[in-house]
C-alpha positions in Angstrom: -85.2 0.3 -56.1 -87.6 1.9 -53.0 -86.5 1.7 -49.7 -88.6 0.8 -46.4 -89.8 3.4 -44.4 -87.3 1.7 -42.0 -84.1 0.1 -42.9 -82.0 -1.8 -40.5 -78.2 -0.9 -40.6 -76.8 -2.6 -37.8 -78.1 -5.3 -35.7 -75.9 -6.0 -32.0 -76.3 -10.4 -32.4 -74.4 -10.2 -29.4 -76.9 -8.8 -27.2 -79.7 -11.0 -28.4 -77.2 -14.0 -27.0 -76.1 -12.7 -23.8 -78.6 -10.5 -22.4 -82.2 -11.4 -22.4 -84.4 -8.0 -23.7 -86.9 -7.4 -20.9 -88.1 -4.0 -22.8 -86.8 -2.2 -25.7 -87.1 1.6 -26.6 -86.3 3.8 -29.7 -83.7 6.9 -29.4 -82.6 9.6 -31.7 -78.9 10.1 -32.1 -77.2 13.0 -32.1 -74.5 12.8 -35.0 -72.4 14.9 -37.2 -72.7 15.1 -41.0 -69.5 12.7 -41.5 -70.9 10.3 -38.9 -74.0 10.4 -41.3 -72.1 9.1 -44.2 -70.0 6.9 -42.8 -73.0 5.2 -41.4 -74.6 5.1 -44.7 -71.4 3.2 -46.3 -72.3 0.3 -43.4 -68.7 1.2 -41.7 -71.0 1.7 -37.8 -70.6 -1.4 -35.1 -72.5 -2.1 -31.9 -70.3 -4.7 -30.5 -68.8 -3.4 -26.9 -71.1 -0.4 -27.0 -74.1 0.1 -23.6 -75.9 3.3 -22.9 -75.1 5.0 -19.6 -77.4 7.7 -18.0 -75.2 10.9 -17.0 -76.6 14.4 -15.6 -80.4 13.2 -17.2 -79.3 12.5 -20.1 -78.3 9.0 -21.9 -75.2 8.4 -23.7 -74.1 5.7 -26.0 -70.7 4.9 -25.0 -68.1 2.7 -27.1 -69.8 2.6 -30.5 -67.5 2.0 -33.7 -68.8 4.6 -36.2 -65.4 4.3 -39.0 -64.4 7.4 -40.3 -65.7 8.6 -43.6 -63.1 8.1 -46.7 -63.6 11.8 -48.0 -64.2 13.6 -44.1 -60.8 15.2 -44.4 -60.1 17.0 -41.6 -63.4 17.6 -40.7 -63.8 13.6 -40.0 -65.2 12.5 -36.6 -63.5 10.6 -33.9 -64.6 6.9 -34.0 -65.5 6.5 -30.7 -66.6 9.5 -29.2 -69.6 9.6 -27.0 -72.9 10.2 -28.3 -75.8 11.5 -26.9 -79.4 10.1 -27.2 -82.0 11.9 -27.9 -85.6 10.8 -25.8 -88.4 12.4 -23.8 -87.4 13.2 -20.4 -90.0 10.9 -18.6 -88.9 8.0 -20.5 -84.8 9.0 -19.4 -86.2 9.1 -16.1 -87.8 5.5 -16.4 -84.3 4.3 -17.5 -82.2 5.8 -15.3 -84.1 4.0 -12.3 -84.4 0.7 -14.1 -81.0 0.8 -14.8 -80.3 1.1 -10.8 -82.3 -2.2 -10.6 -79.6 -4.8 -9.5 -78.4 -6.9 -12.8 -80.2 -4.6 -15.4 -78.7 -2.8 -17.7 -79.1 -0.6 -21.1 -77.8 -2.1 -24.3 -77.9 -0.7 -28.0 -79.8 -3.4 -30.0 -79.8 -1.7 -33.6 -79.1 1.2 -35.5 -81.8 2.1 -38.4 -83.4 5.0 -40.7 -86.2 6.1 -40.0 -87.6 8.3 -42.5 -84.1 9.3 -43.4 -82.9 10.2 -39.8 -80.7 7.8 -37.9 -82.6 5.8 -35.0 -80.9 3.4 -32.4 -83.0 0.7 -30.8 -82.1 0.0 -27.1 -82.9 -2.7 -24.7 -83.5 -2.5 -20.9 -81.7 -6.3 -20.8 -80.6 -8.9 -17.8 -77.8 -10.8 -18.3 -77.9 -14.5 -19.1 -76.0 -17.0 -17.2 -74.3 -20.1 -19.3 -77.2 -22.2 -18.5 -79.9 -19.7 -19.9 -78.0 -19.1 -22.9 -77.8 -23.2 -23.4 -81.4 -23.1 -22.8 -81.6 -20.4 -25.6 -79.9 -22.4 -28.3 -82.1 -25.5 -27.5 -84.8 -24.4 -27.6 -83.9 -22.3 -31.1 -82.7 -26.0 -32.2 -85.8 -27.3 -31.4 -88.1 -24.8 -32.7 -85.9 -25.6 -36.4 -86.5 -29.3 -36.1 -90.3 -28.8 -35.9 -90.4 -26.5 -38.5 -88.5 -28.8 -41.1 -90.7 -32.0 -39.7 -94.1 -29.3 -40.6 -92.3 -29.0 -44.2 -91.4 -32.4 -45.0 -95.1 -33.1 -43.9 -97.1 -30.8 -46.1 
């Protein structure tokens, strides 16, 4: 079986529904070699996780990466912070966006790229209750045309 160039490991549904994704960026990660294998047994989670700029550099804080079954004691802490890895100018373009009243950085997905670990990141606004109805509407509506195109052809 051959793998894509890219494979997606894990996807933050969460953010898709609450934030709407104005811009999104890729970042390297900075991991250690039990972090590495955990995340290729699928045990890594997004859920409560956001990137935070800190002394020109970007952090992922609150990510779930489980601890690897054979780590020992070398094993990793689960959610220690990590550092992202990205060109200066574009931590620079963050870091002032993220000072923008209501925006804020969210991890979208983590993937392999060409064997190394990438994480996906959105510059998002949050969604009010009304915008998030609207969301699911028009999703519902989009669904309903699409069968009607089906039954039609």
């Amino acid at each position: 079986m051959k793998k894509n160039a890219s494979s997606e490991i894990v996807k933050n549904r969460k953010a898709f529904h609450d934030y709407e994704i104005l811009e999104s960026f890729e970042a390297g990660l900075v991991l250690s070699g039990t972090e590495i294998k955990s995340i290729r047994n699928n045990g890594a989670s997004l859920q409560e996780a956001y990137v935070q700029p800190l002394k020109g550099e970007l952090w992922l804080i609150g990510s779930h990466i489980a601890p690897y079954s054979h780590g020992n004691i070398h094993n990793h802490e689960e959610r220690r912070d990590r550092k992202l890895l990205m060109h200066r100018r574009e931590i620079l373009k963050l870091k002032q966006a993220a000072q923008e009243k209501g925006l804020t950085l969210i991890p979208l997905a983590l993937y392999f790229k060409k064997g190394v670990v990438k994480l996906s990141l959105g510059l998002c606004k949050g969604k009010k209750n009304f915008d998030k109805r609207e969301s699911i509407k028009e999703r519902d509506e989009k669904r309903r045309m699409d069968a009607a195109k089906k039954m039609h052809e």
